[in-house]
mmCIF file as Biopython writes it, N, C-alpha, C and O atoms, coordinates in Angstrom:
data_model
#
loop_
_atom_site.group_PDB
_atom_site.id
_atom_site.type_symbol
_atom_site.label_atom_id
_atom_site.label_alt_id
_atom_site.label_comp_id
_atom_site.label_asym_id
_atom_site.label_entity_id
_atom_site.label_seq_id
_atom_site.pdbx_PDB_ins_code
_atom_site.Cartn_x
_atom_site.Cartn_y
_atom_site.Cartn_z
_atom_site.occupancy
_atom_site.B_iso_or_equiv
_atom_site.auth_seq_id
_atom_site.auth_asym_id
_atom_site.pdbx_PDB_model_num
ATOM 1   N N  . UNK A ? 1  ? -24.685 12.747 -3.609  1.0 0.0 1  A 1 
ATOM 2   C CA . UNK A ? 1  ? -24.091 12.211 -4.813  1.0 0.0 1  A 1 
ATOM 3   C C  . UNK A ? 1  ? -23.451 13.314 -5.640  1.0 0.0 1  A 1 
ATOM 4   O O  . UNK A ? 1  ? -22.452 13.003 -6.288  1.0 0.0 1  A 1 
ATOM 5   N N  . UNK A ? 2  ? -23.836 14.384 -5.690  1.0 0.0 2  A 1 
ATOM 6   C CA . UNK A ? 2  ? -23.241 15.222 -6.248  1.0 0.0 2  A 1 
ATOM 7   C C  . UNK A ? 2  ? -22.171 15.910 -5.729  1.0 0.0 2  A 1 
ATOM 8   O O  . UNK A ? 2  ? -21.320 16.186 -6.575  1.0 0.0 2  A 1 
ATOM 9   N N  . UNK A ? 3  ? -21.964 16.242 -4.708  1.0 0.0 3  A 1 
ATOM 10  C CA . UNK A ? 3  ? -20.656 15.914 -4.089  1.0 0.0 3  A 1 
ATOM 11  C C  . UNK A ? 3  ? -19.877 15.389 -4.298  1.0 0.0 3  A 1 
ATOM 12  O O  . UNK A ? 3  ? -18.822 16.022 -4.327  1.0 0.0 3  A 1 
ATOM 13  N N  . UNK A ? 4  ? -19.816 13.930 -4.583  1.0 0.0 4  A 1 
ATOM 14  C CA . UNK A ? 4  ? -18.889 12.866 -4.891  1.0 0.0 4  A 1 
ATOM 15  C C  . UNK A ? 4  ? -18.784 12.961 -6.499  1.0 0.0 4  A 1 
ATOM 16  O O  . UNK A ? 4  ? -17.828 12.431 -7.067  1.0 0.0 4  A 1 
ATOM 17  N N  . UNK A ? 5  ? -19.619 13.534 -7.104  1.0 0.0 5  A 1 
ATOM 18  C CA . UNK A ? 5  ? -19.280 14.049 -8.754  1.0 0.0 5  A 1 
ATOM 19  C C  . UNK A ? 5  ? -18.905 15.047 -8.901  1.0 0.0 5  A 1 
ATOM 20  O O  . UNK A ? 5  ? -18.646 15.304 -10.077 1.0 0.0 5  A 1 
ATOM 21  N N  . UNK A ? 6  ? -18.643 16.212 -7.844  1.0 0.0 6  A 1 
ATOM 22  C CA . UNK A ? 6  ? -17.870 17.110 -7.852  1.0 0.0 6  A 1 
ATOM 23  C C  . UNK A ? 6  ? -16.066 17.087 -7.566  1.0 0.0 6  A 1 
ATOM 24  O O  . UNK A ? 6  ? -15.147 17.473 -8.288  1.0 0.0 6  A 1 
ATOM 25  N N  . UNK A ? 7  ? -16.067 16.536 -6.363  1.0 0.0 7  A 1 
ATOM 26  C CA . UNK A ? 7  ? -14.999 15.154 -6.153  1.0 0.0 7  A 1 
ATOM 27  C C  . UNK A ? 7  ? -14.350 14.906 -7.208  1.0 0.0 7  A 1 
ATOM 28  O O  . UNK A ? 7  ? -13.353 15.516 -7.596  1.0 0.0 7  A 1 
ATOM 29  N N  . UNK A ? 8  ? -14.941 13.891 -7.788  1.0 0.0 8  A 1 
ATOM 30  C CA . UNK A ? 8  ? -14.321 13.320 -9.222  1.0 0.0 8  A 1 
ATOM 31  C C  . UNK A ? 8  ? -13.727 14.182 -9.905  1.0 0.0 8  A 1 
ATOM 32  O O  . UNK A ? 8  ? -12.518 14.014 -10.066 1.0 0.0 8  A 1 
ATOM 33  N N  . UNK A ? 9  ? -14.475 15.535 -10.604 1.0 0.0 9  A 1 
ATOM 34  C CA . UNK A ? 9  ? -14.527 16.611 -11.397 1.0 0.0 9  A 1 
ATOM 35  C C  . UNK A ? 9  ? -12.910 17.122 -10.729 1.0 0.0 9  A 1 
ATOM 36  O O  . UNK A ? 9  ? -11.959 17.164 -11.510 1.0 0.0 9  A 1 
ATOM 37  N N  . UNK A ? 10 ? -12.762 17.401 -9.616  1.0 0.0 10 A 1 
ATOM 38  C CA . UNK A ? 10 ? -12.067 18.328 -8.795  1.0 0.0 10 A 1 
ATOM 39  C C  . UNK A ? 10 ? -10.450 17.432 -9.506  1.0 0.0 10 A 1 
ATOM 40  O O  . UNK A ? 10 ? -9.474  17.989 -10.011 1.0 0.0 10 A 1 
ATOM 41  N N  . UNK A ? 11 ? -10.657 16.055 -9.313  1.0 0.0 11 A 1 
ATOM 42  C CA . UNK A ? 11 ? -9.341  15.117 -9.291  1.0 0.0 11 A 1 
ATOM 43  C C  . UNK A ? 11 ? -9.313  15.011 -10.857 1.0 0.0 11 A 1 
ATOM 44  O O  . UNK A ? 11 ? -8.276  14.453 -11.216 1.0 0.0 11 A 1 
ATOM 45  N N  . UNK A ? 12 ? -9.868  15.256 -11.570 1.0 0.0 12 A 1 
ATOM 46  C CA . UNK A ? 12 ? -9.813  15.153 -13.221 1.0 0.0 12 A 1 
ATOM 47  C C  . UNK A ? 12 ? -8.892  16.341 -13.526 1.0 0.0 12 A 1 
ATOM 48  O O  . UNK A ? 12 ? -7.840  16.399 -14.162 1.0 0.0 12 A 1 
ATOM 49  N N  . UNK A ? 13 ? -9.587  17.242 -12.899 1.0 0.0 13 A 1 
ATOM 50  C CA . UNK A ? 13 ? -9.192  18.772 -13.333 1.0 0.0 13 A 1 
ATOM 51  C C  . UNK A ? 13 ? -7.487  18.545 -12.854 1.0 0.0 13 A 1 
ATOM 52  O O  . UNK A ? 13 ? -6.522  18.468 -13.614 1.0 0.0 13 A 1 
ATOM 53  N N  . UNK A ? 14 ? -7.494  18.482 -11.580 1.0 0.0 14 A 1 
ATOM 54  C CA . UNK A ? 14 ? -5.951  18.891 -10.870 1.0 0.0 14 A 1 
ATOM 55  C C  . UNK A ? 14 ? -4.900  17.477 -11.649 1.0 0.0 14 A 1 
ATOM 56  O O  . UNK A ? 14 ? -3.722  17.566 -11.993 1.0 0.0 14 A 1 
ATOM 57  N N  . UNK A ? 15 ? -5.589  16.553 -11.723 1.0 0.0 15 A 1 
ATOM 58  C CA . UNK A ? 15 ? -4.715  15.053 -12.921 1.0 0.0 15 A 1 
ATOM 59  C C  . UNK A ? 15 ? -4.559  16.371 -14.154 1.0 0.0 15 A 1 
ATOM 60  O O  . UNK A ? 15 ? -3.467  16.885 -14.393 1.0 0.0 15 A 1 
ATOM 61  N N  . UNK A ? 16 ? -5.549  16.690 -14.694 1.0 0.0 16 A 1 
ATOM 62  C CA . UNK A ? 16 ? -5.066  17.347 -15.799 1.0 0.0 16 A 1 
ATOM 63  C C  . UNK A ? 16 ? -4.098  18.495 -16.103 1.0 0.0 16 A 1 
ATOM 64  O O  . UNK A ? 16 ? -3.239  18.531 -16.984 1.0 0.0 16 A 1 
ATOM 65  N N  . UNK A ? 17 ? -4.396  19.377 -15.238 1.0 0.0 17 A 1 
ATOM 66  C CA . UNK A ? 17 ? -3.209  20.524 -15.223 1.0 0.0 17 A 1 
ATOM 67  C C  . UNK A ? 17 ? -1.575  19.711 -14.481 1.0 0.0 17 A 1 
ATOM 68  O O  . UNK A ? 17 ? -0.402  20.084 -14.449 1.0 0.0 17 A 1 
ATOM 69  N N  . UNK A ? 18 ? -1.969  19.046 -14.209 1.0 0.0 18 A 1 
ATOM 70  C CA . UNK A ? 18 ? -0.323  18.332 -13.902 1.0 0.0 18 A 1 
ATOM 71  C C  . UNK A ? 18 ? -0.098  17.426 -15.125 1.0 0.0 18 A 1 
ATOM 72  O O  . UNK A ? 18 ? 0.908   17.497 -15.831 1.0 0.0 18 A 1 
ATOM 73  N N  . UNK A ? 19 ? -0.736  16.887 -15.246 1.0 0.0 19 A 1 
ATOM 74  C CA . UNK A ? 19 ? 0.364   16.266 -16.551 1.0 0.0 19 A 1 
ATOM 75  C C  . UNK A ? 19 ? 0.145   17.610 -17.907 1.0 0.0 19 A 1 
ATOM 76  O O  . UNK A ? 19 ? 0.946   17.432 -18.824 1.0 0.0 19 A 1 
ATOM 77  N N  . UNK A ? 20 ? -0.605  18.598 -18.068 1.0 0.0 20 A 1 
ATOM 78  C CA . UNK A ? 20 ? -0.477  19.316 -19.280 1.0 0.0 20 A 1 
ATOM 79  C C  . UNK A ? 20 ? 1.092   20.270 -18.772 1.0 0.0 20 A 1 
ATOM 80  O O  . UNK A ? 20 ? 2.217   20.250 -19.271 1.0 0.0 20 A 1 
ATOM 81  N N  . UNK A ? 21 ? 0.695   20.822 -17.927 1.0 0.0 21 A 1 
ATOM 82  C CA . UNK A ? 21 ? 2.217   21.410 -16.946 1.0 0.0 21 A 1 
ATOM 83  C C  . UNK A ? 21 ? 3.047   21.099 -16.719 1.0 0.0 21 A 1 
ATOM 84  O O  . UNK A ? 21 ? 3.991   21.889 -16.768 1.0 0.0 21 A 1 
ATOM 85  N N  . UNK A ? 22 ? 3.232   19.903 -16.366 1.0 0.0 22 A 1 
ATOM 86  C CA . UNK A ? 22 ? 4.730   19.208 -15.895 1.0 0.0 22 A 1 
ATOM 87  C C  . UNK A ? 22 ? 4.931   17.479 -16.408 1.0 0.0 22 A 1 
ATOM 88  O O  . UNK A ? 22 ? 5.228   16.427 -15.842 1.0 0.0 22 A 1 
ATOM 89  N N  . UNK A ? 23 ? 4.615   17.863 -17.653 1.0 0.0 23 A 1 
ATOM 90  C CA . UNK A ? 23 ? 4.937   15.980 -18.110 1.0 0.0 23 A 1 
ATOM 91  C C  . UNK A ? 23 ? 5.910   15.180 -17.751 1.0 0.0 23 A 1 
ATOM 92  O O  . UNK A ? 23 ? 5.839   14.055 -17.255 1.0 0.0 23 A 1 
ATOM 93  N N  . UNK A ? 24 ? 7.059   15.978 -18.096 1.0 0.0 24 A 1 
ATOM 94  C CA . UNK A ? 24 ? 8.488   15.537 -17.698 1.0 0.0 24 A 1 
ATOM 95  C C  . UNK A ? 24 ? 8.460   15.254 -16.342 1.0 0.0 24 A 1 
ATOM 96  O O  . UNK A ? 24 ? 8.526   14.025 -16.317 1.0 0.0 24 A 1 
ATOM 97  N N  . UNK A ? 25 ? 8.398   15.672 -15.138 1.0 0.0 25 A 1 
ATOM 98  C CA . UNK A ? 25 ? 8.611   15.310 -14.130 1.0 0.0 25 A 1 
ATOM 99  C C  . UNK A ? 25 ? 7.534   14.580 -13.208 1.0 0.0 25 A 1 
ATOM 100 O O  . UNK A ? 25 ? 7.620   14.374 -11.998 1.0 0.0 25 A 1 
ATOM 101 N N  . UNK A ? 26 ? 6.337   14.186 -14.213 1.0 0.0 26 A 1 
ATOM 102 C CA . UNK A ? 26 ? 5.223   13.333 -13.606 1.0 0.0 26 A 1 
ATOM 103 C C  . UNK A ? 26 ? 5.653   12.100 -14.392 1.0 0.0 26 A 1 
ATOM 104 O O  . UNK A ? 26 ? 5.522   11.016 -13.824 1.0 0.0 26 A 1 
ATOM 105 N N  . UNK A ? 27 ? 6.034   12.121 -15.339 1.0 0.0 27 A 1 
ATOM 106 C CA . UNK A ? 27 ? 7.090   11.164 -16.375 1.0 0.0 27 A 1 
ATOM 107 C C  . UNK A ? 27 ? 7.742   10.342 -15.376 1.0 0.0 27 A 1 
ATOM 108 O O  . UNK A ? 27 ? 7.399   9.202  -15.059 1.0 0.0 27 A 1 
ATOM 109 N N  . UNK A ? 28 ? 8.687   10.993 -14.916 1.0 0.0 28 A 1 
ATOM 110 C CA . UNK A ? 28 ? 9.643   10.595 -13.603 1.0 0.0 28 A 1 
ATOM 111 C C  . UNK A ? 28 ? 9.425   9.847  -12.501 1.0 0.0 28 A 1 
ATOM 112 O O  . UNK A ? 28 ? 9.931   8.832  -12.021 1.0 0.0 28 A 1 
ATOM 113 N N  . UNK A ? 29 ? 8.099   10.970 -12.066 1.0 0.0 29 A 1 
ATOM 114 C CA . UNK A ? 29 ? 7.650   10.460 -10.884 1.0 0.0 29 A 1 
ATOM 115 C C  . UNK A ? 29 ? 6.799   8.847  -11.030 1.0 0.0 29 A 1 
ATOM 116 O O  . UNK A ? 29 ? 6.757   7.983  -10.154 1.0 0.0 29 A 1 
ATOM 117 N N  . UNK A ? 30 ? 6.427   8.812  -11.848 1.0 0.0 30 A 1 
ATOM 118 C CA . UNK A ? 30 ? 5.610   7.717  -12.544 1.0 0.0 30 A 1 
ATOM 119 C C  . UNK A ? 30 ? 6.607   6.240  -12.317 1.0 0.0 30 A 1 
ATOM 120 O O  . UNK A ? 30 ? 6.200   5.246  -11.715 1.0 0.0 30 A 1 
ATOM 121 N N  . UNK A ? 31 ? 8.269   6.401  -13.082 1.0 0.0 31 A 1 
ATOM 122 C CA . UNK A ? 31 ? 8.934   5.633  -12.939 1.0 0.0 31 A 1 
ATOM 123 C C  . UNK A ? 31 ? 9.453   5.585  -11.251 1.0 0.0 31 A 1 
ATOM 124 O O  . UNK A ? 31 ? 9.851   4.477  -10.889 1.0 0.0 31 A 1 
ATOM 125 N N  . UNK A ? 32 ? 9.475   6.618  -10.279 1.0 0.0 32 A 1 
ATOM 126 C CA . UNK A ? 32 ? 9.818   6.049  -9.211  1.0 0.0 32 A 1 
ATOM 127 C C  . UNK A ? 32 ? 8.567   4.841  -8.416  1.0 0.0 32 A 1 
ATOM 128 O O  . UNK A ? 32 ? 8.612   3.876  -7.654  1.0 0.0 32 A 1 
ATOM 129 N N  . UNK A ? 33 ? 7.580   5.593  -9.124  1.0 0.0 33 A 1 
ATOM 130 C CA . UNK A ? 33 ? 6.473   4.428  -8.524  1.0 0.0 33 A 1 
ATOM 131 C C  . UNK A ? 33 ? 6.535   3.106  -8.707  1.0 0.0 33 A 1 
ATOM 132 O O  . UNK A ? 33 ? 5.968   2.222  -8.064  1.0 0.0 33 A 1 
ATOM 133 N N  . UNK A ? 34 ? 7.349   3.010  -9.743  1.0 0.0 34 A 1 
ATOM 134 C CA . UNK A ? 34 ? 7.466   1.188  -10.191 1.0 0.0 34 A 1 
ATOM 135 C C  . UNK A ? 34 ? 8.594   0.761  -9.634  1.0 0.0 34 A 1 
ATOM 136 O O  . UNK A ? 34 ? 8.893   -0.427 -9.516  1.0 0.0 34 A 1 
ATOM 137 N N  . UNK A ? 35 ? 9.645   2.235  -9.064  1.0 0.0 35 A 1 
ATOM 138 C CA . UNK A ? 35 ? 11.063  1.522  -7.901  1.0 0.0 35 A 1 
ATOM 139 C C  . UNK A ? 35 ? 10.355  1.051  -6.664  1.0 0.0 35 A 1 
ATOM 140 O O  . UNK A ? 35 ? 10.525  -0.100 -6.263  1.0 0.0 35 A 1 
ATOM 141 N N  . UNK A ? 36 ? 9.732   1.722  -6.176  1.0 0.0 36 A 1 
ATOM 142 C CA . UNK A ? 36 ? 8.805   1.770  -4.895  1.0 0.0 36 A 1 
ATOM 143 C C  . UNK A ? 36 ? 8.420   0.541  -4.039  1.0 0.0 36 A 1 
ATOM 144 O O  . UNK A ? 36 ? 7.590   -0.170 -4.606  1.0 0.0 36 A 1 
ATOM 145 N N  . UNK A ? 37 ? 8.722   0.208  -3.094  1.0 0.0 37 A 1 
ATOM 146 C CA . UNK A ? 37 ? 7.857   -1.126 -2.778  1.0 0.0 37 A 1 
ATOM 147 C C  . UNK A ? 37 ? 6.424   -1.240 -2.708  1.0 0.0 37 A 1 
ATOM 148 O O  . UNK A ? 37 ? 5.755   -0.209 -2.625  1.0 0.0 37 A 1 
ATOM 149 N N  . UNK A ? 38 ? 5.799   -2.523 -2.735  1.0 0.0 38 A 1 
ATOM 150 C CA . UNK A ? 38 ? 4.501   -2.688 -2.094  1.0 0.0 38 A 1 
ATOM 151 C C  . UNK A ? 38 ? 4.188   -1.986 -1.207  1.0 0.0 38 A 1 
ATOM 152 O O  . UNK A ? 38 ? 3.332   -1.102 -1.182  1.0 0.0 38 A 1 
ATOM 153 N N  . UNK A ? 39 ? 5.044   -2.437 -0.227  1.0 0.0 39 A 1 
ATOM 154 C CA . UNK A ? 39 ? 4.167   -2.025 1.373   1.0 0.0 39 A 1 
ATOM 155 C C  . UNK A ? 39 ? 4.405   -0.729 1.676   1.0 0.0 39 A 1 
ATOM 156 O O  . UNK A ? 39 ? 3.557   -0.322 2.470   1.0 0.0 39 A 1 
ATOM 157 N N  . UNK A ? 40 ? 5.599   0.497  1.230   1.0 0.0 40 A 1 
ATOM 158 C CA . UNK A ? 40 ? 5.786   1.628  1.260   1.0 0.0 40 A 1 
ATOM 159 C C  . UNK A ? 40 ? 4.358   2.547  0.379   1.0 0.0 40 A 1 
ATOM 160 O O  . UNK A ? 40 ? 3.786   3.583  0.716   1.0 0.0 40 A 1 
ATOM 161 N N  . UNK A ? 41 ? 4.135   1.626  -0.858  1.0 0.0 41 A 1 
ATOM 162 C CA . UNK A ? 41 ? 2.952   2.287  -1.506  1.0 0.0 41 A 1 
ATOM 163 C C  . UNK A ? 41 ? 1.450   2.098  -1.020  1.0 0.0 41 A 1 
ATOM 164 O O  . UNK A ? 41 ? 0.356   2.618  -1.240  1.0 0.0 41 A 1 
ATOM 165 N N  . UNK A ? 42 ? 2.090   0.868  -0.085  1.0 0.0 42 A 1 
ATOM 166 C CA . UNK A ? 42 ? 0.243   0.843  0.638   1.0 0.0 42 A 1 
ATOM 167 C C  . UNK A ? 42 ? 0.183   1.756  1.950   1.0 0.0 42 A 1 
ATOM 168 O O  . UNK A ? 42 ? -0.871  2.246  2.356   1.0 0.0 42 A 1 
ATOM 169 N N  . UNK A ? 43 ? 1.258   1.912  2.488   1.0 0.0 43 A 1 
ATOM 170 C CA . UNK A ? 43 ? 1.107   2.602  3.883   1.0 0.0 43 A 1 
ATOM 171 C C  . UNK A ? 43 ? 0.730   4.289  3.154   1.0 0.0 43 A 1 
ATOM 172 O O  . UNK A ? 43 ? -0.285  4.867  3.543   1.0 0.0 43 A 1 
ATOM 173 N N  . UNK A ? 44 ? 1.388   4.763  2.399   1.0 0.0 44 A 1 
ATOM 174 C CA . UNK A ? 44 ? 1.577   6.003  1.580   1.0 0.0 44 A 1 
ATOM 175 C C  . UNK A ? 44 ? -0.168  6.102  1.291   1.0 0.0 44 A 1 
ATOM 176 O O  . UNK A ? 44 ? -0.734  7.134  1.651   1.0 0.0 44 A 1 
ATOM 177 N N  . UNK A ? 45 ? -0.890  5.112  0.703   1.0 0.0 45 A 1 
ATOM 178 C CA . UNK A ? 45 ? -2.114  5.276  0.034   1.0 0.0 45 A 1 
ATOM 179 C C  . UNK A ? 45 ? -3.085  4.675  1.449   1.0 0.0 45 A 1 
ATOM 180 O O  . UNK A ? 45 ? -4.295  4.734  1.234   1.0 0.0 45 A 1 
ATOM 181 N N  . UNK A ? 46 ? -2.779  4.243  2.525   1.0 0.0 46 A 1 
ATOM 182 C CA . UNK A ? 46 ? -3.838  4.053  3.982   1.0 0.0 46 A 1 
ATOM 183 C C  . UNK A ? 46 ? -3.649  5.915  4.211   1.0 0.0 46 A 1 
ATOM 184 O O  . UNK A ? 46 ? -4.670  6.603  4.216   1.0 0.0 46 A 1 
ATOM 185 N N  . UNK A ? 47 ? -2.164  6.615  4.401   1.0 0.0 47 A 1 
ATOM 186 C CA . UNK A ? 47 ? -2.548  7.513  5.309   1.0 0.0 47 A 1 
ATOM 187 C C  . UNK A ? 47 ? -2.876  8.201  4.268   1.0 0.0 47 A 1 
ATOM 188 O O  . UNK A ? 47 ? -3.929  8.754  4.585   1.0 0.0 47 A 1 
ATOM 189 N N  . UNK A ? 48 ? -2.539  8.567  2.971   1.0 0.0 48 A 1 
ATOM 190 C CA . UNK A ? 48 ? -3.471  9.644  1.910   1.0 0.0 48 A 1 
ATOM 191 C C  . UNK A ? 48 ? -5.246  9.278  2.384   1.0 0.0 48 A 1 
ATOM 192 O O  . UNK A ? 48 ? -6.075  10.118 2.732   1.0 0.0 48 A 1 
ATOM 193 N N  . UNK A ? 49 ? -5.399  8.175  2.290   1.0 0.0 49 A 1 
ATOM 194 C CA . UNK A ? 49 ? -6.964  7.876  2.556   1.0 0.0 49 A 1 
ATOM 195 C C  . UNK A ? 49 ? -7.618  8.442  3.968   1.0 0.0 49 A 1 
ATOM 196 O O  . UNK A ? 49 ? -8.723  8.985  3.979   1.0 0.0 49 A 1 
ATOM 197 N N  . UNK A ? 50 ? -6.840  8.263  5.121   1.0 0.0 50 A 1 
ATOM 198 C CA . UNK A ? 50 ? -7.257  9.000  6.112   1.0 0.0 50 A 1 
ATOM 199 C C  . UNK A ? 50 ? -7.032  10.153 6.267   1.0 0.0 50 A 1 
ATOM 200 O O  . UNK A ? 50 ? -7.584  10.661 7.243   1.0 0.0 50 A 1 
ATOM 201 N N  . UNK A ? 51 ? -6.287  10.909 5.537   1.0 0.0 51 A 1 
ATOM 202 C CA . UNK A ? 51 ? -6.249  12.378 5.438   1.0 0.0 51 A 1 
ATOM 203 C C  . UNK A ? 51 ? -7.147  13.210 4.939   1.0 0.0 51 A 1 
ATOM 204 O O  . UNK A ? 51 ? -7.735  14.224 5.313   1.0 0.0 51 A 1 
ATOM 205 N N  . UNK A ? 52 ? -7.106  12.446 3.880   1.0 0.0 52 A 1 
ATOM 206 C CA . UNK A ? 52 ? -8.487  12.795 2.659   1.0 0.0 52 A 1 
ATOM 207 C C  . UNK A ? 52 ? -9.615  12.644 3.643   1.0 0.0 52 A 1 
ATOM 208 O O  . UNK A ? 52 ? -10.275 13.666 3.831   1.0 0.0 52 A 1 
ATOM 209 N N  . UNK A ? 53 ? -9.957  11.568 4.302   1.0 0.0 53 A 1 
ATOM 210 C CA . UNK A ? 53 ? -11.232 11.179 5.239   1.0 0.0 53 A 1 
ATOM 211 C C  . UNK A ? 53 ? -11.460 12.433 5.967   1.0 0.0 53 A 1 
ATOM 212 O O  . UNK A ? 53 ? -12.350 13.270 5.812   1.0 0.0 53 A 1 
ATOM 213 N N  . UNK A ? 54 ? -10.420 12.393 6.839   1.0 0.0 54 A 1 
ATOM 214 C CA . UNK A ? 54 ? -10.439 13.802 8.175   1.0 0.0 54 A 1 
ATOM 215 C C  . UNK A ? 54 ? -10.588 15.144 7.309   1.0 0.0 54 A 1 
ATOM 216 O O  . UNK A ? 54 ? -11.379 16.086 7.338   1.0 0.0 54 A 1 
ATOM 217 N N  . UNK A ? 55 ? -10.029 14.976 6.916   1.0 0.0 55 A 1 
ATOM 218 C CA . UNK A ? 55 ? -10.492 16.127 6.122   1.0 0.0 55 A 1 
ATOM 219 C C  . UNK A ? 55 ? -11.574 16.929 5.812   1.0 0.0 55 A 1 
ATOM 220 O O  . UNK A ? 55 ? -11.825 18.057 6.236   1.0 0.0 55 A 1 
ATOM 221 N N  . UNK A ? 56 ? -12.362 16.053 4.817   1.0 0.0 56 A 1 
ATOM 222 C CA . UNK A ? 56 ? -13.475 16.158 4.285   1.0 0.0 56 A 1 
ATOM 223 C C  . UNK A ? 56 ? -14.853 16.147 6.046   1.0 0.0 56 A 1 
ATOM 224 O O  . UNK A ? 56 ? -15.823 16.873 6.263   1.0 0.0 56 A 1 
ATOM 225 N N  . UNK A ? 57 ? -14.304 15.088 6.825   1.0 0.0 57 A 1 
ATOM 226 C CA . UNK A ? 57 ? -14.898 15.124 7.835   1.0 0.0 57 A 1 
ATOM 227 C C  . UNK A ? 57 ? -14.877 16.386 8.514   1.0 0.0 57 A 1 
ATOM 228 O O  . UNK A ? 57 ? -15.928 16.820 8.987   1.0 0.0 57 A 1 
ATOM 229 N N  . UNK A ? 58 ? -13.770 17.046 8.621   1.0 0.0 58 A 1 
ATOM 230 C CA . UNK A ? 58 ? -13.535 18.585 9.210   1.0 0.0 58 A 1 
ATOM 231 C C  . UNK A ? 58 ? -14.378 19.610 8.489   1.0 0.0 58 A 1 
ATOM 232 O O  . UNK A ? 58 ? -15.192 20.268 9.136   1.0 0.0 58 A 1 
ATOM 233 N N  . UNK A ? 59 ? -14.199 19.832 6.866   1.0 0.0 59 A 1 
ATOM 234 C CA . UNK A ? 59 ? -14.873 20.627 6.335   1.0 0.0 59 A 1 
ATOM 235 C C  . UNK A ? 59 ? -16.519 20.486 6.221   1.0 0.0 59 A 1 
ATOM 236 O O  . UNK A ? 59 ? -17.081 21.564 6.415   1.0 0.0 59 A 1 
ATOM 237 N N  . UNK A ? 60 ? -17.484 19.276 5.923   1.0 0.0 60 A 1 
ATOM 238 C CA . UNK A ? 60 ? -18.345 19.231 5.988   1.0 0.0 60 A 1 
ATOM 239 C C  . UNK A ? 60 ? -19.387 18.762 6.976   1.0 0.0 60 A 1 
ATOM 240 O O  . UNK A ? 60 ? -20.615 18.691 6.917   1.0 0.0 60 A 1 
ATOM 241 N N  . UNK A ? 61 ? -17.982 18.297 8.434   1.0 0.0 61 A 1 
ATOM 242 C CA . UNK A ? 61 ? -19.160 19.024 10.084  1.0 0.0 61 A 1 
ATOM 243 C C  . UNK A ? 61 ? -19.916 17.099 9.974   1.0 0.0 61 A 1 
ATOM 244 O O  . UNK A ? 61 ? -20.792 16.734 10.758  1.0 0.0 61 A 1 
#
């Protein structure tokens, strides 16, 4: 469990230095997300999820 609250911690932190750093162009990016289709944003968020998976599967064995 603490792992997975480190996790969290890790994605708070890196959310935060991007929008304190680059507002304007997370601004942006924000509005292409609402051009975006459905199914382009679900395939985009299946393979982020299995990357993230393998991943974490690689590093912690």
């Amino acid at each position: 469990m603490s792992d997975f609250l480190v996790a969290i911690g890790l994605v708070f932190a890196l959310e935060g230095i991007l929008f304190a750093a680059f507002p304007g162009p997370v601004k942006q990016a924000m509005t292409h997300v609402t051009d975006t289709p459905d199914g382009t944003l679900r395939i985009i968020g299946i393979v982020s999820a299995v990357v993230g998976v393998i991943l974490v599967w690689f590093i912690r064995g």
